[in-house]
Backbone bond lengths (Angstrom), bond angles and torsions (degrees), N, CA, C in turn:
res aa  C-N    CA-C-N  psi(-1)  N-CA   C-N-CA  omega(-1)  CA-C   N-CA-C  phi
1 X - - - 1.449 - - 1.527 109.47 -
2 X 1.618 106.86 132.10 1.804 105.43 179.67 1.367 96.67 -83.36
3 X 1.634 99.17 150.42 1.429 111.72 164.91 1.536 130.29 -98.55
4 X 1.211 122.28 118.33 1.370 122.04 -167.81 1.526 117.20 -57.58
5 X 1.127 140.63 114.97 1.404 131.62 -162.27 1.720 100.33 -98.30
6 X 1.251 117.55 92.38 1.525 117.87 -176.63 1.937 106.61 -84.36
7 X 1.286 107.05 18.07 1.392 80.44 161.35 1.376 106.95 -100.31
8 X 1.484 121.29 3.27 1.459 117.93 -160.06 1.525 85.50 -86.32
9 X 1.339 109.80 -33.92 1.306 103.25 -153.68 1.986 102.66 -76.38
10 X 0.919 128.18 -27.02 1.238 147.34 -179.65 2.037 114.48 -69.76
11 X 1.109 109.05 -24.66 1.063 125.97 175.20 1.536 110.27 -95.34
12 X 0.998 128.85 -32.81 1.845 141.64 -177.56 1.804 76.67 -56.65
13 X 1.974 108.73 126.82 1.212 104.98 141.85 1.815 97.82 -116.70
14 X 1.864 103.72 153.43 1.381 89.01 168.39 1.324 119.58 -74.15
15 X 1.691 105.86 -162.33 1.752 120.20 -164.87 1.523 100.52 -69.30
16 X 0.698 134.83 3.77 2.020 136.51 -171.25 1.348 111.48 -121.81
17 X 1.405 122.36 -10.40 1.633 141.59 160.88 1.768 103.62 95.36
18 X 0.854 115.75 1.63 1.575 109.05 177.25 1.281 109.25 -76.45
19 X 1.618 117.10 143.61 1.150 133.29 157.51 1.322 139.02 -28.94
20 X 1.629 151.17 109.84 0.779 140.92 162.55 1.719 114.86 -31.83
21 X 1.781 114.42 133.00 0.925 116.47 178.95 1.937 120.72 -55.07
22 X 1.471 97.73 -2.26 1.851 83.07 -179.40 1.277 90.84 -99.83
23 X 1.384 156.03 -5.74 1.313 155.93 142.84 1.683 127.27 -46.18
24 X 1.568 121.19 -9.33 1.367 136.99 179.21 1.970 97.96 -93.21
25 X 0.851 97.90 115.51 1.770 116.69 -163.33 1.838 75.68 -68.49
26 X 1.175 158.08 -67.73 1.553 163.81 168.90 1.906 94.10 -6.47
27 X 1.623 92.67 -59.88 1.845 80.55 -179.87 1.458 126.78 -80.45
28 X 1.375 99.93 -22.97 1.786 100.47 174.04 1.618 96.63 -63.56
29 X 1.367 113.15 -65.51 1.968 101.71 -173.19 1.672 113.31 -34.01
30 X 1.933 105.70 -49.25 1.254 87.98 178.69 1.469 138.75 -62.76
31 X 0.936 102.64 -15.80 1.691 132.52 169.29 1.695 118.37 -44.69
32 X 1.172 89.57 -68.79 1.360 136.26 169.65 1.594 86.47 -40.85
33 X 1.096 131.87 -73.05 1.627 149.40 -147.57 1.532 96.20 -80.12
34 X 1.269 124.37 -32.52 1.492 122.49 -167.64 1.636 110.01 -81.13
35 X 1.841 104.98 -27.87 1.531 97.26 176.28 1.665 99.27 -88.13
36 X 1.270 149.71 -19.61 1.065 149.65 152.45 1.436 129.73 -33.19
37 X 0.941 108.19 -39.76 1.618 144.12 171.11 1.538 112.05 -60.19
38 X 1.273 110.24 -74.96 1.473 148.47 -174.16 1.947 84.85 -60.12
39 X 1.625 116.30 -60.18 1.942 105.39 -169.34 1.472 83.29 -47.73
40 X 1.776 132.96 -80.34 1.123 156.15 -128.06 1.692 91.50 -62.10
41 X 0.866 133.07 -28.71 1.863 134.67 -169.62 1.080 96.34 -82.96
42 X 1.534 135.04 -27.88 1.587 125.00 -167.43 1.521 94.58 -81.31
43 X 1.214 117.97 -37.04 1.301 100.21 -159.03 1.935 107.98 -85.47
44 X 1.085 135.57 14.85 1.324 151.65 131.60 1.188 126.71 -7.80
45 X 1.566 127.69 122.82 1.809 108.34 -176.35 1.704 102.11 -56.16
46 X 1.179 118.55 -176.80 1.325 128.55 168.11 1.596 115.23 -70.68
47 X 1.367 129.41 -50.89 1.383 126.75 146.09 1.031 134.31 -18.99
48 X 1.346 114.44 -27.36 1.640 111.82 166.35 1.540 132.77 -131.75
49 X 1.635 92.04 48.53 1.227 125.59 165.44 1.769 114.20 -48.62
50 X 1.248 94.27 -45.21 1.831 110.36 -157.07 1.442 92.67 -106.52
51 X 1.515 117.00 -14.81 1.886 96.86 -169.56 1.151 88.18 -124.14
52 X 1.463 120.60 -109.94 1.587 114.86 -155.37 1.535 116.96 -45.53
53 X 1.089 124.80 -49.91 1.991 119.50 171.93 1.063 101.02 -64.47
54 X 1.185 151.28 -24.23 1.412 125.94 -176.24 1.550 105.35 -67.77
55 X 1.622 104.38 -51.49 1.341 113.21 -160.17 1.871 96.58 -71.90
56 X 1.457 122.08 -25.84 1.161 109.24 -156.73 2.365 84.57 -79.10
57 X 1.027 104.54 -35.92 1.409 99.62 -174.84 1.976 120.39 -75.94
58 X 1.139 84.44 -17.12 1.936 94.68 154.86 1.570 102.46 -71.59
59 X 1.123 126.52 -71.52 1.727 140.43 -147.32 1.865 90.43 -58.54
60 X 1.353 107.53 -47.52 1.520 104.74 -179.00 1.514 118.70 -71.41
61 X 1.426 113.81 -36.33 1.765 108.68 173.42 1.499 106.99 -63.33
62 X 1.655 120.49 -31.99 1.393 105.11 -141.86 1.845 83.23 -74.28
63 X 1.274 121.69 -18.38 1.651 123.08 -173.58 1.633 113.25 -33.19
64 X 1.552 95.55 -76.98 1.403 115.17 172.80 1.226 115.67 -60.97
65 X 1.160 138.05 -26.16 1.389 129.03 -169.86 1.661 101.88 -100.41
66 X 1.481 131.90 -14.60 1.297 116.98 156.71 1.129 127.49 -59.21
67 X 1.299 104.60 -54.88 1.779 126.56 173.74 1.630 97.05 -39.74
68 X 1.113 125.04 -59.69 2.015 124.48 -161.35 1.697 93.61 -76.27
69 X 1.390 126.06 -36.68 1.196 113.36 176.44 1.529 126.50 -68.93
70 X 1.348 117.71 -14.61 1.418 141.04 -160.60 1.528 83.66 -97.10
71 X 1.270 110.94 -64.35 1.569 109.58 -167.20 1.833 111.73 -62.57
72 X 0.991 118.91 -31.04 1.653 127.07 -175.34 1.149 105.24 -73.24
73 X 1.545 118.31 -45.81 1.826 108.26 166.12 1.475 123.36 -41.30
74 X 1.095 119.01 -31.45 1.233 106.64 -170.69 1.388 141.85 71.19
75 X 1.832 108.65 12.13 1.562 107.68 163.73 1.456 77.94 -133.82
76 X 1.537 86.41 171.73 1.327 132.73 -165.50 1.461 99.46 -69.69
77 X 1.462 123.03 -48.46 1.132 125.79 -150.66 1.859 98.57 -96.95
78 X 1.123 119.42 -36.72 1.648 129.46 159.58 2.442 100.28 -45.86
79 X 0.786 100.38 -97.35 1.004 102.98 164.61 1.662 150.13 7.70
80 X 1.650 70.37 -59.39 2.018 107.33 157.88 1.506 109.02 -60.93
81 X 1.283 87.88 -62.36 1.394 118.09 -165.29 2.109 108.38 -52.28
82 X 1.252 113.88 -32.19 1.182 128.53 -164.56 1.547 122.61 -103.27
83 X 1.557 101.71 -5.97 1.489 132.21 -173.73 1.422 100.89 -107.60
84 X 1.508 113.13 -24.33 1.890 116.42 170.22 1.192 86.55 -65.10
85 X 1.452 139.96 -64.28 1.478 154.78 -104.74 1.551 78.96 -83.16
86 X 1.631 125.53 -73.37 1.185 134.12 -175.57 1.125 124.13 -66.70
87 X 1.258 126.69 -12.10 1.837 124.14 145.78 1.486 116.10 -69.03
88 X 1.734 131.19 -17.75 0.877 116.16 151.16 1.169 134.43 -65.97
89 X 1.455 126.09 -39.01 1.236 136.35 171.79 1.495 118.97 -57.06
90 X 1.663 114.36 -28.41 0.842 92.27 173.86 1.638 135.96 -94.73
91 X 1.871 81.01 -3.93 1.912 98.15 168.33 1.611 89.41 -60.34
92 X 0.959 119.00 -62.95 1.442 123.88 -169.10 1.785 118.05 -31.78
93 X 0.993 125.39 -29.87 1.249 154.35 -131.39 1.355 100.86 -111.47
94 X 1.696 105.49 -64.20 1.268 119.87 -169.15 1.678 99.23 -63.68
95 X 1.236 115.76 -44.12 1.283 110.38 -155.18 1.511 111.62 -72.42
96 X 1.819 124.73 -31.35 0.887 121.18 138.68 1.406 158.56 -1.38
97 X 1.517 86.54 -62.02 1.545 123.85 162.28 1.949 108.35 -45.59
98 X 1.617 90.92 -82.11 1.295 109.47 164.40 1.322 123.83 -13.92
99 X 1.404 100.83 -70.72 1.711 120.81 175.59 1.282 101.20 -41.90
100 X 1.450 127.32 -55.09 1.465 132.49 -162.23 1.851 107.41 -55.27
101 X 1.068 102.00 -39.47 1.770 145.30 -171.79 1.725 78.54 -41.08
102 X 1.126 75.82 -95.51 2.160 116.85 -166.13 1.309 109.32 -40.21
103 X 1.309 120.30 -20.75 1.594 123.27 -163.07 1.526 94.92 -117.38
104 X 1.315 113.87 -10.47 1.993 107.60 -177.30 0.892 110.65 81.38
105 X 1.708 137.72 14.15 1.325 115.23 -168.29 1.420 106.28 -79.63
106 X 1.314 110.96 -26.96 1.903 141.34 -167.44 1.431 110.05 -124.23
107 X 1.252 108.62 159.88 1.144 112.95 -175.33 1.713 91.89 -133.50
108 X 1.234 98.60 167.09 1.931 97.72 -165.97 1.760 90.98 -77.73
109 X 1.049 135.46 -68.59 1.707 109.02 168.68 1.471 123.80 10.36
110 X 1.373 94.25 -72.30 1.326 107.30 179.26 1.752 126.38 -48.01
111 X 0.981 83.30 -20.83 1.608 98.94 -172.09 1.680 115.14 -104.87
112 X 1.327 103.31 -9.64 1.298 105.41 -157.30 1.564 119.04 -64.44
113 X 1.771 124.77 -31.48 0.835 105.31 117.56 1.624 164.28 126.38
114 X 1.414 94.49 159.85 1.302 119.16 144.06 1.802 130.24 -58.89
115 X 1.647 101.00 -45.07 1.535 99.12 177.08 1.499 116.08 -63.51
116 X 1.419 99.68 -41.03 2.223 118.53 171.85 1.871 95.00 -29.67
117 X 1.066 103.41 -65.64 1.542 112.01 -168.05 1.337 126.03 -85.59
118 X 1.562 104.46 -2.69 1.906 110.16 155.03 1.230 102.96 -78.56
119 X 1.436 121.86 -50.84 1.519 108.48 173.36 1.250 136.25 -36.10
120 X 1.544 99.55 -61.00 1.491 116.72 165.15 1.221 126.26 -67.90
121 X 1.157 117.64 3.14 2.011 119.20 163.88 1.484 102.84 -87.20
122 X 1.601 107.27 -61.62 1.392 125.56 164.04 1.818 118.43 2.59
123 X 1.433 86.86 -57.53 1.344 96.70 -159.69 1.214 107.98 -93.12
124 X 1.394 112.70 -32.82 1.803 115.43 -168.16 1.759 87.92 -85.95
125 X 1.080 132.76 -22.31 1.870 120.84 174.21 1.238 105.83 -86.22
126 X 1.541 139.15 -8.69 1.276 145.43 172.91 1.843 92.48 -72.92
127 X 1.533 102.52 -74.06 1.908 106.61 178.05 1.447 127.05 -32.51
128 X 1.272 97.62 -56.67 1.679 116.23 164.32 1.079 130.29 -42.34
129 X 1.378 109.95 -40.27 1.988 127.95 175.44 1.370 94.36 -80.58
130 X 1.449 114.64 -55.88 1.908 90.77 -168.59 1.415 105.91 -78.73
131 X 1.587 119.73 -21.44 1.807 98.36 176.84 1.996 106.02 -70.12
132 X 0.895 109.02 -33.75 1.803 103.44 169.96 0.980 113.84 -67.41
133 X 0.927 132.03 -29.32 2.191 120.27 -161.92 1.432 75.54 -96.67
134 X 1.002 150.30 -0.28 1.846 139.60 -169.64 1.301 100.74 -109.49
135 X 1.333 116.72 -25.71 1.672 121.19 170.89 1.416 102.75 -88.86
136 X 1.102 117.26 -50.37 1.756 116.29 -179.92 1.560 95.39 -51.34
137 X 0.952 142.62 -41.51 1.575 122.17 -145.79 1.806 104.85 -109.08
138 X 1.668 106.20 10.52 1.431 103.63 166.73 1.414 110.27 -98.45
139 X 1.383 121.44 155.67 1.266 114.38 177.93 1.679 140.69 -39.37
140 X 1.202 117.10 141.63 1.363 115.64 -167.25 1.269 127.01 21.02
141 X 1.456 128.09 70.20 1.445 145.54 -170.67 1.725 93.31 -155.40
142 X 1.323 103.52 86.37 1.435 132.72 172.25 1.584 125.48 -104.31
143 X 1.595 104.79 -12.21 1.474 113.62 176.18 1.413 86.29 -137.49
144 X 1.452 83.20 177.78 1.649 107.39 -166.40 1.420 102.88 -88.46
């Protein structure tokens, strides 16, 4: 069996000099947030195998995987566009959470966290949107 050498892959910048998307500290947190997610779903009644953990363990992948899809396009405005995607998810996410809250399944402990690092995505996909739409809106800077 070959072994995948992920530091090579982590070091590759493309032809325009930007960072590979596993190099944006935004996707490692989300990362970070998806096995957080994933502990917090086990502990779930059995009933909500198929509904609330499913959806709460969708809402957390789609995080990280917008961000790498946003970044692999390769414009500015894709990108933008894909970093909304994962601030929805993670409204999505939070509220979940909540739900978990309100219904007793969790106790905020439990969560504590996971919420640490909604904050902290929160904010670094908030930075990210205004440092891009601030590059998008200077002249001819159409890719990233």
């Amino acid at each position: 069996m070959r072994h995948f050498k992920w530091q090579t892959v982590r070091k590759r910048v493309n032809a325009l000099g930007v960072q590979k998307y596993e190099d944006l500290i935004v996707w490692q947190k989300a990362m970070d947030l998806v096995a957080e997610v994933y502990k917090i779903a086990k502990l779930l009644p059995g009933e909500e195998l198929y509904a609330l953990s499913d959806q709460m363990r969708r809402a957390a992948v789609s995080i990280p995987s917008n961000i790498a899809e946003g970044q692999e396009r390769n414009t500015t405005k894709d990108f933008i566009n894909h970093l909304y995607i994962a601030k929805g998810s993670k409204g999505e996410l939070e509220t979940q959470l909540l739900i978990c809250i309100r219904l007793k399944y969790l106790t905020q402990n439990h969560m504590e966290a996971a919420w640490g690092l909604l904050i902290e995505i929160g904010k670094m996909l908030n930075a990210l949107i205004q440092s891009l739409s601030t590059k998008l809106s200077q002249p001819s800077s159409s890719s990233i």
